[in-house]
N, C-alpha and C positions, 0 to 999 in steps of 0.2 A: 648333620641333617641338611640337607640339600633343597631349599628352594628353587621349584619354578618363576622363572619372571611372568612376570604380569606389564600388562602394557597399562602406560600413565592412562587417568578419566581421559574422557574424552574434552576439550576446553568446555565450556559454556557458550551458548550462544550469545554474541553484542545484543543489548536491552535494542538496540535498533532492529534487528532481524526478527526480536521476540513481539515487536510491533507491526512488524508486516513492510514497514518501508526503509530495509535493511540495503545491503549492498545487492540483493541479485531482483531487486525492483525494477524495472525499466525507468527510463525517461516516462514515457506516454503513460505508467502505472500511477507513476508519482504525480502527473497533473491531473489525473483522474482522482486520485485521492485528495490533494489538494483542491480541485472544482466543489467535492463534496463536501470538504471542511470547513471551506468558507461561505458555506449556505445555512441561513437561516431557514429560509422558505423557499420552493420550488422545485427543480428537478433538473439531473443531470443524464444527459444521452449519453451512449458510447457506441460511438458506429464500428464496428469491426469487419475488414476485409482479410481472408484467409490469415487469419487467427494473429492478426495485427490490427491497434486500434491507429485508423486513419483520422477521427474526427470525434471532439467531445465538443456537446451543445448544453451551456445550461441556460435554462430561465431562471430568473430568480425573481420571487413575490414580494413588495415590498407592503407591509402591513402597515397602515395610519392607525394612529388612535384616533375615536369619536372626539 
């Protein structure tokens, strides 16, 4: 009886790619994601020139207690 081959799974993806900031992240991807992870409070720009980010702007709110 004669088996066909079969091709190996395919690997699994690195738990870093299945996070989103894997190896095919840019630079400019990853300080954008970092701008937003280290915000408590406020808000982050992403200025985008032909489908390049040139410039991230964050505010960030800093809350006092009463």
């Amino acid at each position: 009886m004669s088996r066909s081959p079969t091709s190996p799974p395919a690997p699994a993806e690195p738990a870093a790619a299945q996070r989103g900031d894997g190896p095919g992240i840019s630079e400019a991807e990853r300080a954008v994601l970092e701008a937003v992870r280290d915000l408590a409070y406020g808000q982050v720009e992403v200025i985008v020139h032909s489908s390049r980010i040139v410039q991230i702007t964050r505010s960030q709110k800093l809350r006092l207690a009463d």
